[in-house]
C-alpha positions as CSV (number, residue, x, y, z in Angstrom):
1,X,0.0,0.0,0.0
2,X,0.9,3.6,-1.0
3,X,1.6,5.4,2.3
4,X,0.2,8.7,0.9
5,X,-3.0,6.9,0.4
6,X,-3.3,5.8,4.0
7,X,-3.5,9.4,6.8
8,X,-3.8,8.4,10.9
9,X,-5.7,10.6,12.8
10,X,-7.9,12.3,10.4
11,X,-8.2,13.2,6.5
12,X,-6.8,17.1,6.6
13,X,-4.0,16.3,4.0
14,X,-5.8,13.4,1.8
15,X,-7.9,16.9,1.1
16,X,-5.0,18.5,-0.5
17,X,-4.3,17.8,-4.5
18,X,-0.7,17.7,-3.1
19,X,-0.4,16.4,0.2
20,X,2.3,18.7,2.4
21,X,4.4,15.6,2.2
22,X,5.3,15.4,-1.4
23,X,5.8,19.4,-1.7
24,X,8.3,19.1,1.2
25,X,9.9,16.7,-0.2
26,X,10.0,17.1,-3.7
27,X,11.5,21.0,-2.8
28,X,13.8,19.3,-0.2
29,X,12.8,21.6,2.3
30,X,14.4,21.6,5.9
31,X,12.5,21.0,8.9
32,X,11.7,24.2,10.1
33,X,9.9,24.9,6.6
34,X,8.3,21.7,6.5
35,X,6.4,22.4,9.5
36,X,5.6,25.8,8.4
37,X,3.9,24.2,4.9
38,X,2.6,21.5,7.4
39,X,0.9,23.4,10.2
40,X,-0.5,26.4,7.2
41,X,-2.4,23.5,5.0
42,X,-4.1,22.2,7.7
43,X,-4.9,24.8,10.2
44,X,-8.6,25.0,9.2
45,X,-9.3,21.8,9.5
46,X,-7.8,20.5,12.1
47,X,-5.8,22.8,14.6
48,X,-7.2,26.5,14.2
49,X,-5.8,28.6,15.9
50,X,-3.2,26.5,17.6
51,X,-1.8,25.7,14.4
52,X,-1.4,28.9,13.1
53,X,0.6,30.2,16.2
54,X,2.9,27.0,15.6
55,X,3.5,28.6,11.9
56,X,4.3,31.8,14.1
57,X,6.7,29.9,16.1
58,X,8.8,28.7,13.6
59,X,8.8,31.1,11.7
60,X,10.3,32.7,14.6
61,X,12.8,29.8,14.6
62,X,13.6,30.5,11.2
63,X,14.4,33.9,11.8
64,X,16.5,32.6,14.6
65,X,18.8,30.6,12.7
66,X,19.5,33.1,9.9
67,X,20.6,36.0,12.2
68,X,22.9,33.4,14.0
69,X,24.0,32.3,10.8
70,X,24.5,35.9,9.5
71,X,26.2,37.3,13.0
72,X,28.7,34.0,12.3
73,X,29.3,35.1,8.8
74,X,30.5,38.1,10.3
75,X,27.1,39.8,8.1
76,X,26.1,41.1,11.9
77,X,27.0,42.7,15.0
């Protein structure tokens, strides 16, 4: 069995034309970002408001790891 054909704990991605699994993948994205594409396609049906603020927070992660990567590039002070 195709495991993109089989979702536990609900059907909020089998609703998508791509599930947030092959678009992560196929764009090799990193974990932060996965999360972000993640948590923002399936907020309204399945954690609202919860779900939205965990987009928040790693975006706020993401933000995070580029000013430490810039600060040890030397790009800031």
């Amino acid at each position: 069995t195709n495991p993109l054909h089989v979702q536990c704990g609900g059907k909020h991605y089998k609703k998508c034309k791509i599930q947030p699994i092959e678009y992560i993948q196929a764009n090799n994205l990193d974990y932060i970002q996965g999360n972000i594409i993640k948590y923002a396609s399936r907020y309204k049906d399945k954690g609202g408001k919860e779900d939205l603020e965990k987009i928040k927070h790693y975006c706020d992660l993401a933000i995070m790891e580029l000013n430490k990567n810039a600060k040890d590039a030397g790009q800031l002070d």
